[in-house]
GUNU-337103 format. One record per residue: residue in three letters; x, y, z of N, C-alpha, C in turn. Coordinates in steps of 0.1 Angstrom, whole numbers, plus 5000, padded with zeros to 4 digits. Example, Ala and Ser with C-alpha at 12.3 -4.5 7.8 and 13.67 -1.06 7.14 Angstrom:
BEGIN
Ala513249435078512349555078513249675078Ser512849785071513749895071512950005079
END
This chain:
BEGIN
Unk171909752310171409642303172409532302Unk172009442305172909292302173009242289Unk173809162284173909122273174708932278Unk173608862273173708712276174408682263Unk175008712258176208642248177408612249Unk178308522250179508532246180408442235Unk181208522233182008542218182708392215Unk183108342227183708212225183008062227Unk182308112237181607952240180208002240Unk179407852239177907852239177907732240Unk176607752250175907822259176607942269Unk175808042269177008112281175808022293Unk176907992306176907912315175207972329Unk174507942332173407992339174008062350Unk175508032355175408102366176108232360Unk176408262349176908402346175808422347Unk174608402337173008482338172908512347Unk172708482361172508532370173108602383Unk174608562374175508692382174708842378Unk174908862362174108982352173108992357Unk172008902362170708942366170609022380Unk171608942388171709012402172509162401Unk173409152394173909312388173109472390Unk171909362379171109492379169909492392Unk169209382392168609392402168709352416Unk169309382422169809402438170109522440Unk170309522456170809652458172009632467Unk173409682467174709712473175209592468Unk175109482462175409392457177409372457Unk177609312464179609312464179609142461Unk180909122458181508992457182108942468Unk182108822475182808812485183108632489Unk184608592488184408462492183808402504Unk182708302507182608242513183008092521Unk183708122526184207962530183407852534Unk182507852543182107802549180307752541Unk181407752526179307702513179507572517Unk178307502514178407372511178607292501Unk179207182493179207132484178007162476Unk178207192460176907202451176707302454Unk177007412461176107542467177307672462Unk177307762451178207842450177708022453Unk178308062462178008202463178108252453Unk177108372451177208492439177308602445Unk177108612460177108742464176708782479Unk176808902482176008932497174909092484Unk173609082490173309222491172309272503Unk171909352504170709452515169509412507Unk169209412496168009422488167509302480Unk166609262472166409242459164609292454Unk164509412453163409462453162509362445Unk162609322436162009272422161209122432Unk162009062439162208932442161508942462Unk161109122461160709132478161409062493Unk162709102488163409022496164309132498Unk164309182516164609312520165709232539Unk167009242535167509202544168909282550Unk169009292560170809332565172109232557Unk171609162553172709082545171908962541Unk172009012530171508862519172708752511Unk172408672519173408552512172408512497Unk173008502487173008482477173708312469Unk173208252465174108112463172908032450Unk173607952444173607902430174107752433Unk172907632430173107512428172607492417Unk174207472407173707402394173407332388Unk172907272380172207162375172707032376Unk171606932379172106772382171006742385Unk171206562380170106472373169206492391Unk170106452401169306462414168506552419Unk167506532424167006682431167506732444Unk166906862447167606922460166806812472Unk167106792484166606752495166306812504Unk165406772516165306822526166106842539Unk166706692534168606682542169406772535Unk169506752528170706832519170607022527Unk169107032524169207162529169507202544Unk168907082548169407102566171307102567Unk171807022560173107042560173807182556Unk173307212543173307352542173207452548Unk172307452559172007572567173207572579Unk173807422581174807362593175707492587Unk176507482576177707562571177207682569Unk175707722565175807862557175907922568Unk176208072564176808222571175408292581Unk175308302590174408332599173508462592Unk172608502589171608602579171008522567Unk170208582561169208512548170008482540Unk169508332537170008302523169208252514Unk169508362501168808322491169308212481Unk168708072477169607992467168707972455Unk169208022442168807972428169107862425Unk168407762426168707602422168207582406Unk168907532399168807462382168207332389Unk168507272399168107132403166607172407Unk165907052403164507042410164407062424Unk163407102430163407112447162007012448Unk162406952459162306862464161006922477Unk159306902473158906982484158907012499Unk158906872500159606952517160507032520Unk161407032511162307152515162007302520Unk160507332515160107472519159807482533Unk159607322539159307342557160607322564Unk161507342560162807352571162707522578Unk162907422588163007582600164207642606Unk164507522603166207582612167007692602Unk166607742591167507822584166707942579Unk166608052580166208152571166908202564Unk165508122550165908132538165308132524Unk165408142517164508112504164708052494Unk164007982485164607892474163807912464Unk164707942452163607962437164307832427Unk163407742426163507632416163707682400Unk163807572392164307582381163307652372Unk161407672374160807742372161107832373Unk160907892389161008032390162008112385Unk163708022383164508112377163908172363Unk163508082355163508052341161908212342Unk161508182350160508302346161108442353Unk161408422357162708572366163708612355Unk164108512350165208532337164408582326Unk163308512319162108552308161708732308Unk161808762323160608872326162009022322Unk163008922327164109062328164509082309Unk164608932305164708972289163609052281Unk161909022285160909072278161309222285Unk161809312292161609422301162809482291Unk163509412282165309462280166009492291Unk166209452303167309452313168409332304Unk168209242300168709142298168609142279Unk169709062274169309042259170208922257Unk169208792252169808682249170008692236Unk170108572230170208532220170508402209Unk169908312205169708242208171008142196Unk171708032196172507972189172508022175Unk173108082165173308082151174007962145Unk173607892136173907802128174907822116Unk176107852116177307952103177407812092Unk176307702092176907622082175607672074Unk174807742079173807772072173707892059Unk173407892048173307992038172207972037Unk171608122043170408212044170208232027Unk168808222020168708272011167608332012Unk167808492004166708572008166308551994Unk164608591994164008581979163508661980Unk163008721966162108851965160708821959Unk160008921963159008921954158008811961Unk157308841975156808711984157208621985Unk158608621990159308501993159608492005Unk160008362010159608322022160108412032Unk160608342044161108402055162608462050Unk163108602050164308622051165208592063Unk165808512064166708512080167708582080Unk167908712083168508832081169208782098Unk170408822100171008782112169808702123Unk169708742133169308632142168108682140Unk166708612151165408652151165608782158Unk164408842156164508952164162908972168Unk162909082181161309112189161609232190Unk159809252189159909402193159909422208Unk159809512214160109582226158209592234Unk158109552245156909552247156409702254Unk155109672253154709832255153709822268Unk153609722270153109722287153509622296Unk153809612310153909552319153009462325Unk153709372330152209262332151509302342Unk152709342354151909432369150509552366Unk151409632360150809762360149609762350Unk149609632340148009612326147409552340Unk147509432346147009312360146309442371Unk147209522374146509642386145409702385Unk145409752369144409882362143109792360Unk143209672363142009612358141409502370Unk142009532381141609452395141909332384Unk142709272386143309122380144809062389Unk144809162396146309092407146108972410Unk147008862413147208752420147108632409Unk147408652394147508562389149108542387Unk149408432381150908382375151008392361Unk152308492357151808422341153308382335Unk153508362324154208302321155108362308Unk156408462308156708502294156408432279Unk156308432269156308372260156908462248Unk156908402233156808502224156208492212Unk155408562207154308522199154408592181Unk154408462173154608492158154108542150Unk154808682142154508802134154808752121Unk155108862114155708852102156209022094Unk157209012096157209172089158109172075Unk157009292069157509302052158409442051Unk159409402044160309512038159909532019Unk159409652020158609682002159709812001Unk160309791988161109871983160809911970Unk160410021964159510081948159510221952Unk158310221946158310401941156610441944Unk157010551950155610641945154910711937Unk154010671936153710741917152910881919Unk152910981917152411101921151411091907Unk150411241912149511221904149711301887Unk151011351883151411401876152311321869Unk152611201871153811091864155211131878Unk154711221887156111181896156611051899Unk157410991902158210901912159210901923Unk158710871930159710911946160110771954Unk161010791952162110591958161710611973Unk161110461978161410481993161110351997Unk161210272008161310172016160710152025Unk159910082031158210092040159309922048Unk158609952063158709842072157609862078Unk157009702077155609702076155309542082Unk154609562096154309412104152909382103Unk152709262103151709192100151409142107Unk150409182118150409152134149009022133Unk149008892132148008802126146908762141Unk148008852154146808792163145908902166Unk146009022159145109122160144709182146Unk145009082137144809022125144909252118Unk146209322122146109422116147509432109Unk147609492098149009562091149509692089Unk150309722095150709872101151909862102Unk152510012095154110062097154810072108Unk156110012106156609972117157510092121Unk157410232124158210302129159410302136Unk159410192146160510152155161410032151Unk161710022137162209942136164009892140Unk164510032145166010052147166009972165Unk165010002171164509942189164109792185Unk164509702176164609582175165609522185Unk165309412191166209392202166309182197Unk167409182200167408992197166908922203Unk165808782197165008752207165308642215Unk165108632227165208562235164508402234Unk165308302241165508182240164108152248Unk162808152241161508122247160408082238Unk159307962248158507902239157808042226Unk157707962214156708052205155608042203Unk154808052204153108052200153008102186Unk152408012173151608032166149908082162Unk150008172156148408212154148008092142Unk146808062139146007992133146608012121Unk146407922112146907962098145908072089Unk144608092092144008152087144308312092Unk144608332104144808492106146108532095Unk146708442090147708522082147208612071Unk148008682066147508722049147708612041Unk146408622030146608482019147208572009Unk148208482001148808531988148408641980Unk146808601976146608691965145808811975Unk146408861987146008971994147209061998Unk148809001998149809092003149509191995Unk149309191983150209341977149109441979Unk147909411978146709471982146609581995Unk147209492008147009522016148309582019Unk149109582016150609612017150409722010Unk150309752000149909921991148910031999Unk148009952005146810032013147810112025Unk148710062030149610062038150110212036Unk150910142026151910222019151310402011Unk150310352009149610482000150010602007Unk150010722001149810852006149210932001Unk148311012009147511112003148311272011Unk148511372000149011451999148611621994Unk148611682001148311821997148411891986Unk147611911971148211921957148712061958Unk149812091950150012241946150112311936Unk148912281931148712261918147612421926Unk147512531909146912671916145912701910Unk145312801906144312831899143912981902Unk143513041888143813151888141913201893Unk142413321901140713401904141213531905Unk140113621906140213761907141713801917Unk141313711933142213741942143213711941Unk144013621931145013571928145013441931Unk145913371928146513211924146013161942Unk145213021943144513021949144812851949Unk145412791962146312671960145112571964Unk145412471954144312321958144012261973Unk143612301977143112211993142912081989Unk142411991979142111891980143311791977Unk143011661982144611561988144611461977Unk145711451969146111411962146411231969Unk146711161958146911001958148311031950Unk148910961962150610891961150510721960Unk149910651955149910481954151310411952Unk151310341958152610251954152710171940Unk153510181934153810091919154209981928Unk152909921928153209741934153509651923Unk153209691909153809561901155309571898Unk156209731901157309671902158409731915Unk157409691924158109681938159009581940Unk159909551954160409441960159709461968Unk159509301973158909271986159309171988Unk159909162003160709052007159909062024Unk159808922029159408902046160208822053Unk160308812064160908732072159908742083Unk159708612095159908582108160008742112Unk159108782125159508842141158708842148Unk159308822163158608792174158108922178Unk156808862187156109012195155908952208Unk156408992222156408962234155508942240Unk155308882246153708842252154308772265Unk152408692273152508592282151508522285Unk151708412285150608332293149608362302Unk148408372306148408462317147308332323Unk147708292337147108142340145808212349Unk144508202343143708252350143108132351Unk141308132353140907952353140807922341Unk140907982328141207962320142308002313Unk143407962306144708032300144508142291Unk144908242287144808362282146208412279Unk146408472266147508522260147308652260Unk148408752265148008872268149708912259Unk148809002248150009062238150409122244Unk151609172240152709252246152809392241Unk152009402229152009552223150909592224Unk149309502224148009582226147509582236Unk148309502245147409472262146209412256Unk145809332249144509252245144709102248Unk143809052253143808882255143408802242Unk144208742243143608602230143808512236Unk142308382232142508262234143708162231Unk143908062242145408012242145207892235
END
């Protein structure tokens, strides 16, 4: 797994990202000077492979033109091919491309524009190969409040981990050959800290993480909450303001949650002897003197460009209108 951070400067620089990207996905991947690049054009690499990218060669030239106000050209590239190293070359350009450039013949080669990186980079973060993260603000004092208070900004944002792939949901449903587009789509998860009240005056201390998923308008314990991963630097999508929970419904629905029904052991005497309660007791939460505190979190998703746009969650495989 990659980790797109670094400790000293920010931004970390696009062509580390995609040194890290090619890391993992290529195959035999070595470092090697090339002398003979062209201006604007920096090698990252030779490899045999890049499965992900269907790009299967005896030697893959690999090369990085970074960003600038100009776009790539059709000259530019024919010059390019003058100096590059005889076998495929593949070049990730930050600069726009320029379309003719896909009809030059004299070079075999391939070129992914500032698009396609940006969604090549998206796909490997929503997958966890990759973990960005996006600027922290240190002049900022976070204040967390209790008792339905707003967003906690508890270190950075954070997503959950997605539970289907776009290939393999797209296959199972004859839907191949569309494009879609990472994104990440707005939750909200509650931290309730109180007591359970048993049905004898017990109390038992415990702490519920609990998401409020507004595009499938459900609320449910969040088991995985420790496979939180940092979220990635990508458009957000809002649900409607009405899918949220309204005020005078958190604690309602937040206790339904929370409740437990429980096996009594409470006995009773018969001929055959002490003879245990089968029937399930109510554990309720003491919601009037709970904490409840929420913050912001993202849930992975994508665009999915059909003739009509379609949002396709990342944790139900269900489409919502875009």
């Amino acid at each position: 797994m990659g980790l797109l951070q670094n400790q000293t400067r920010w931004p970390v620089p696009m062509e580390e990202v995609l040194r890290e990207l090619l890391r993992i996905k290529s195959v035999n991947l070595r470092t090697q000077k090339v002398d003979s690049a062209s201006h604007g054009f920096t090698c990252l690499g030779i490899s045999t492979s890049i499965p992900e990218l269907d790009i299967h060669s005896d030697e893959i030239f690999i090369w990085h033109a970074r960003a600038g106000i100009l776009p790539i050209t059709k000259s530019e590239i024919i010059r390019f091919g003058i100096d590059a190293p005889a076998g495929f070359n593949l070049i990730l350009s930050e600069r726009e491309v320029q379309s003719d450039c896909y009809s030059v013949e004299t070079l075999d080669f391939k070129i992914l524009g500032p698009d396609d990186i940006s969604l090549w980079v998206g796909k490997a973060i929503l997958s966890g190969d990759l973990i960005a993260a996006a600027k922290s603000d240190d002049s900022e004092d976070p204040e967390i409040t209790e008792r339905h208070g707003n967003e906690n900004p508890i270190d950075r944002m954070l997503v959950l981990k997605p539970s289907i792939e776009v290939k393999s949901w797209s296959s199972q449903r004859g839907m191949e050959g569309f494009s879609s587009t990472p994104i990440l789509l707005s939750a909200r998860l509650w931290v309730v800290s109180g007591h359970l009240q048993g049905p004898k005056g017990e109390r038992e201390t415990g702490e519920w993480t609990i998401l409020e998923d507004p595009w499938s308008k459900t609320v449910t314990l969040l088991n995985d909450i420790h496979n939180l991963q940092q979220a990635p630097v990508l458009r957000t999508i809002e649900p409607q303001d009405f899918n949220w929970l309204s005020s005078d419904r958190v604690d309602e629905e937040l206790a339904k949650v929370i409740e437990e029904r429980r096996r009594g052991n409470s006995g009773g005497g018969s001929i055959s002897g002490t003879v245990r309660s089968m029937l399930l007791e109510k554990w309720p939460l003491d919601s009037e003197r709970a904490k409840i505190n929420n913050r912001k979190i993202l849930i992975p998703g994508w665009v999915i460009h059909l003739e009509t746009e379609k949002i396709l969650h990342g944790r139900n495989g269900r489409l919502y209108d875009y």
